[in-house]
C-alpha positions as CSV (number, residue, x, y, z in Angstrom):
1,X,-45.6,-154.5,56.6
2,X,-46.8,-150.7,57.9
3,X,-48.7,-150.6,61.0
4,X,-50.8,-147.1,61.2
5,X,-50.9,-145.6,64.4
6,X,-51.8,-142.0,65.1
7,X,-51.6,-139.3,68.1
8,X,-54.9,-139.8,68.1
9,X,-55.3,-136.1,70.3
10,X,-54.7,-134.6,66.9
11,X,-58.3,-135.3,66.4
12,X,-60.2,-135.0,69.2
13,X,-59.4,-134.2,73.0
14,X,-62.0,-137.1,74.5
15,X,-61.1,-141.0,73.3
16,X,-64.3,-141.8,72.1
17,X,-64.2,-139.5,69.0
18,X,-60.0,-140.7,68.9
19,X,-61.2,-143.9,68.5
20,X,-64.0,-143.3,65.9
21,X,-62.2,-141.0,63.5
22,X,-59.4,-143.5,64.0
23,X,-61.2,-146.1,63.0
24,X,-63.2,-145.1,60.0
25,X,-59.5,-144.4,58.4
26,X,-58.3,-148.0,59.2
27,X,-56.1,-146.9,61.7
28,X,-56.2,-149.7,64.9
29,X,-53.0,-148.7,67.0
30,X,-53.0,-145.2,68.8
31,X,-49.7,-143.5,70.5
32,X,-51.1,-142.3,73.4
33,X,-49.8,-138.7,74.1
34,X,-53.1,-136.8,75.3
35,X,-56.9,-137.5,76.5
36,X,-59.2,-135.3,77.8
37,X,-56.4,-132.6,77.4
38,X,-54.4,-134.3,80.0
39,X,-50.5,-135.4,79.2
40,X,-50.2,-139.2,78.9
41,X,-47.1,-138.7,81.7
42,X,-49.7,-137.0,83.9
43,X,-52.0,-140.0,83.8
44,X,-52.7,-141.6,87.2
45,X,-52.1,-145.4,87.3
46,X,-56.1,-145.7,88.1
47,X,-57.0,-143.2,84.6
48,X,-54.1,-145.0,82.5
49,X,-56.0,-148.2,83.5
50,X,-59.3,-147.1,82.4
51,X,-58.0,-145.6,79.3
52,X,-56.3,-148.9,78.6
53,X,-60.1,-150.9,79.4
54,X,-61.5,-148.3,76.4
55,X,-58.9,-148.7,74.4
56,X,-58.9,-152.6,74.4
57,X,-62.7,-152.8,74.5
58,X,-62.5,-150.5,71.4
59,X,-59.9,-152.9,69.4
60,X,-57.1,-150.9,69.6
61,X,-53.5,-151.4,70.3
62,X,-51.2,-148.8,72.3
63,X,-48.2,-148.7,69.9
64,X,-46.3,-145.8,72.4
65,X,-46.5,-144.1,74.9
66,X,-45.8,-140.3,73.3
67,X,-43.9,-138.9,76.5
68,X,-42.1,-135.2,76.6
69,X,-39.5,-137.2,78.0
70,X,-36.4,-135.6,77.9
71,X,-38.2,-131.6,76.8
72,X,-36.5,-129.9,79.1
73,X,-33.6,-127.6,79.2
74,X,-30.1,-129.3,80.0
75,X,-29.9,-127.3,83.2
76,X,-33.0,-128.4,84.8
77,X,-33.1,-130.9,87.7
78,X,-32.8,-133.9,86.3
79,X,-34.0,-136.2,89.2
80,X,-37.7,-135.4,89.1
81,X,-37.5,-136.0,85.2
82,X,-35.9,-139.8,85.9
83,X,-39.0,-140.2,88.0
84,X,-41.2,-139.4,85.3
85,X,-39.6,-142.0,83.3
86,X,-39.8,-144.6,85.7
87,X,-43.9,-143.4,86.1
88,X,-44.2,-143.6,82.0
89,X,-42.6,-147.1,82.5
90,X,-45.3,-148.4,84.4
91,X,-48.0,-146.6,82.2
92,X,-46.6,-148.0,79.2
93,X,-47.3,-151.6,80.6
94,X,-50.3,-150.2,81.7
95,X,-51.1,-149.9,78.0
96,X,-49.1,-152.9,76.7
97,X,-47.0,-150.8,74.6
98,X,-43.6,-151.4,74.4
99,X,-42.3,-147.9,73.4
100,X,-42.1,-144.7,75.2
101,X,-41.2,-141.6,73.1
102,X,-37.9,-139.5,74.1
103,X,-36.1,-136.3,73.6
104,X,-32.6,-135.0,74.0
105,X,-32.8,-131.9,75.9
106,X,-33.0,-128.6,75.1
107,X,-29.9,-126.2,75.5
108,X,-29.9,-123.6,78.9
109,X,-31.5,-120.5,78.0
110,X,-29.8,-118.7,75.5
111,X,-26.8,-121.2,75.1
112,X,-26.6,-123.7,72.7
113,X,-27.2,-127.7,73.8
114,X,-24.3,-129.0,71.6
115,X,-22.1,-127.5,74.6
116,X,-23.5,-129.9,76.9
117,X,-22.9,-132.9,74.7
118,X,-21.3,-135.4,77.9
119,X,-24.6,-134.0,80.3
120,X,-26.9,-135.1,76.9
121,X,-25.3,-138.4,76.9
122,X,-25.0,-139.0,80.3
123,X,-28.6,-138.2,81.2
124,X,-30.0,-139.9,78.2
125,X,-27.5,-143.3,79.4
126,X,-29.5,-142.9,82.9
127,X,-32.6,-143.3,81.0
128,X,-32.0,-146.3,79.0
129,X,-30.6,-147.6,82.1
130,X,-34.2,-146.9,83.6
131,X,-35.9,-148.4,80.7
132,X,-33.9,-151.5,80.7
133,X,-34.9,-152.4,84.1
134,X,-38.3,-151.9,82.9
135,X,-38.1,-153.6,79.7
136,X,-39.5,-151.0,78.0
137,X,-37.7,-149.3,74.7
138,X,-37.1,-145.6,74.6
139,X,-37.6,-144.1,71.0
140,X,-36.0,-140.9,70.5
141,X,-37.6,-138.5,68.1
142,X,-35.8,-135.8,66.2
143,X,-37.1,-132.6,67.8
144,X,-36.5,-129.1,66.5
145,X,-33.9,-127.1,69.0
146,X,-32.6,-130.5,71.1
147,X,-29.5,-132.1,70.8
148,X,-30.7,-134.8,68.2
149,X,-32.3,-132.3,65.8
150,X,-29.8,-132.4,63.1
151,X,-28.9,-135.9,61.7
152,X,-25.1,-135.6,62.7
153,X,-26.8,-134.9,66.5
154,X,-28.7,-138.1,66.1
155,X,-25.8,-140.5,64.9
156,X,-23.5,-139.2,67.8
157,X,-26.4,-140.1,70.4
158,X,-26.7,-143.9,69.0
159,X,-22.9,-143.8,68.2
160,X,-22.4,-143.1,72.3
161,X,-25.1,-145.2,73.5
162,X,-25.4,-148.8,72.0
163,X,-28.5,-150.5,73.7
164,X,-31.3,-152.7,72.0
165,X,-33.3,-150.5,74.4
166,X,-32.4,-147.1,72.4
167,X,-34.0,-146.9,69.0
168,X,-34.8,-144.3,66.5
169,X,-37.5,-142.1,65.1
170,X,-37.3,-140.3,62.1
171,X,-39.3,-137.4,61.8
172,X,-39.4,-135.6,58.6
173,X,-40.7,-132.3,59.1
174,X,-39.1,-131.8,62.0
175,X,-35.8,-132.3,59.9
176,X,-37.1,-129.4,57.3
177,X,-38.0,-127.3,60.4
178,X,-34.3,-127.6,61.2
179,X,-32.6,-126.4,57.6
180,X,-32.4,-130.1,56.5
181,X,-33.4,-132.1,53.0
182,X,-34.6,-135.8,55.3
183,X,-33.6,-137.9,52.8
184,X,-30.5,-136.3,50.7
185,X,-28.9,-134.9,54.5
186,X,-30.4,-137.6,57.1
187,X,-31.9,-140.6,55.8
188,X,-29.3,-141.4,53.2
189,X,-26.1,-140.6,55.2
190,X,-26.9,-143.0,57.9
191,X,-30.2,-142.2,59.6
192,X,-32.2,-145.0,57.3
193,X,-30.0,-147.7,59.4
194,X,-30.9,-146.3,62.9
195,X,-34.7,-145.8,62.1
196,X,-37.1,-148.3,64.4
197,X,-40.4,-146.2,64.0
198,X,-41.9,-143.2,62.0
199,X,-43.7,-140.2,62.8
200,X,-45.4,-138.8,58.9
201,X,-45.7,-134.9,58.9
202,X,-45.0,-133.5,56.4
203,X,-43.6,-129.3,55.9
204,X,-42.8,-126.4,53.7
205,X,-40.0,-125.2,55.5
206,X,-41.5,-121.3,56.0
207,X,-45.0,-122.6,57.0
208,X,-46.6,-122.0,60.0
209,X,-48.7,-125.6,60.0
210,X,-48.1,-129.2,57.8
211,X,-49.0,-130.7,54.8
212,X,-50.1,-134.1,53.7
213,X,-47.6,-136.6,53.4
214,X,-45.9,-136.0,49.9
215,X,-47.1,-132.4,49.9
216,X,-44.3,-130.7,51.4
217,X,-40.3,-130.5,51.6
218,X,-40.1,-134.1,54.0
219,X,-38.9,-136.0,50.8
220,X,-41.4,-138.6,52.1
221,X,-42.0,-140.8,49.3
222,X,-38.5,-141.2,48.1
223,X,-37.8,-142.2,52.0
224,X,-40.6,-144.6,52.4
225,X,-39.6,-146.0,48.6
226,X,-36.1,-147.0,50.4
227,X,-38.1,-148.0,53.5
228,X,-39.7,-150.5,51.0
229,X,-36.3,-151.7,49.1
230,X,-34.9,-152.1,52.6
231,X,-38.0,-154.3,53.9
232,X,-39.0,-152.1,56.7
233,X,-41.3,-153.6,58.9
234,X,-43.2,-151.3,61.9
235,X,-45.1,-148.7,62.6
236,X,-45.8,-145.3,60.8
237,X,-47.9,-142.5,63.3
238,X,-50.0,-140.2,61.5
239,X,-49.0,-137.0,63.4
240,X,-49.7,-134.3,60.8
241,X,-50.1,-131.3,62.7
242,X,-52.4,-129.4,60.1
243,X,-54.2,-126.7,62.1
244,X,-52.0,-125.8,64.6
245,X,-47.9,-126.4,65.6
246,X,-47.0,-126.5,69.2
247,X,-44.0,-127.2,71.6
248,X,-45.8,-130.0,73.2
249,X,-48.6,-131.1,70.9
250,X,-50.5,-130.4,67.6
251,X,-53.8,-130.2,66.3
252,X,-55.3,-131.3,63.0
253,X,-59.2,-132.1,63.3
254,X,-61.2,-134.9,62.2
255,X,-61.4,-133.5,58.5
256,X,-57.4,-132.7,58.2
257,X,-57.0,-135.8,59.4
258,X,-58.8,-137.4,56.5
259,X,-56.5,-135.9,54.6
260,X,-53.7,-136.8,56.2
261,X,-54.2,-140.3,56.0
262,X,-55.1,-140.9,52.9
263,X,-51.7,-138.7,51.4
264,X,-49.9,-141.6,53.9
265,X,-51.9,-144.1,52.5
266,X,-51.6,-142.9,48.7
267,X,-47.8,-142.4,49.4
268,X,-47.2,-146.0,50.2
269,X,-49.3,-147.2,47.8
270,X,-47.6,-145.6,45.2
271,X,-43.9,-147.2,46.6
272,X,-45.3,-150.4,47.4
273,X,-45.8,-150.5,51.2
274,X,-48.1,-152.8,52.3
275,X,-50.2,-151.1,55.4
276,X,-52.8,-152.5,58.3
């Protein structure tokens, strides 16, 4: 079984309209990443709370928390970054989510981050150390640029580090962004077997903005088909990114998002997914 969640800031900046457009396309779990244009990570404990309240009065779940964890460049202090984490840790219980949302660093200004490989994994080890003590599980996201952006990037990091609290997310468009076919070049050569969660965008590789799911080059529907055979079970977020690309966040609207969730829905109807 799918559970929909969304970025729910893709829609609207304030959490009322979130929560509407949310659920008039059936969607009843939100990964919280912005409201009211402020970064979930910037959230006091007294605002995450009342969030939460909303949230919970509303019927909805917290699936993540979608933190820029781990966005910065190799070379930048660290320290202040592990205390970010620890900060997202108590928001994420704040929530009830389980799952906070990672990266794996950018590269220092004009070098290139596959230099830094032991710095990657030993940073990214002091992280999943943090979340451990926690309990909270750190999902790391292919990003365009960072060291887990190609799929031979991403099986090194969970190759090094072997925790039940470091799982994967497999990002489709971000793997087109990056030069790659997701299924032929990452989910079939071992990214299917270290894939907890999905983020659906979908991407023509020279656009400026998504697609639907199905629409583009993200080889979505032959991925979710083996998602199917496999009897994947978890959560798909609708994160589709269809009026405007950023660093840090996306935009799609309250129509585009219509859109996007019925290609996600049609998708895995069409391979057999059953969805809630």
């Amino acid at each position: 079984m799918v559970t929909f969640s969304a970025f729910a800031d893709e829609i609207a900046p304030d959490l009322k309209t979130q929560m509407e457009v949310c659920a008039a396309n059936g969607v009843r779990c939100i990964d919280v990443r912005a409201i009211d244009k402020i970064n979930v990570s910037e959230f006091t404990v007294k605002q995450a709370r009342e969030y939460a309240g909303q949230l919970a009065d509303g019927g909805f779940a917290t699936a993540c928390i979608g933190s820029p964890i781990g966005k910065i460049r190799i070379d930048e202090p660290f320290k202040p970054h592990l205390d970010l984490l620890k900060h997202c840790c108590e928001l994420a219980h704040i929530f009830g989510s389980d799952y906070i949302r990672i990266f794996s660093f950018y590269g220092p200004e004009g070098g290139n981050i596959a230099e830094h490989r032991d710095k990657v994994m030993d940073q990214i080890s002091e992280m999943v150390s943090t979340a451990e003590q926690a309990d909270v599980v750190l999902l790391h996201e292919n990003e365009k640029a960072i060291y887990g952006a190609a799929p031979d990037g991403v099986k090194d990091i969970f190759a090094t580090i072997k925790s039940d609290y470091l799982k994967g997310i497999f990002d489709p468009a971000n793997f087109v962004e990056e030069g790659f076919a997701p299924c032929d070049e990452g989910w079939a050569k071992g990214l299917a077997e270290l894939t907890h969660y999905f983020h659906i965008k979908d991407k023509d590789r020279d656009a400026e903005t998504c697609v639907p799911a199905g629409e583009g080059e993200g080889q979505i529907p032959e991925i979710l088909a083996d998602a199917k055979a496999r009897g994947f079970d978890g959560y798909m977020t609708l994160e589709p990114h269809m009026a405007h690309v950023g660093q840090f966040s996306g935009f799609t609207g309250p129509e585009l998002f219509v859109k996007a969730a019925s290609a996600l829905k049609a998708v895995c109807d069409k391979v057999g997914l059953s969805y809630e």
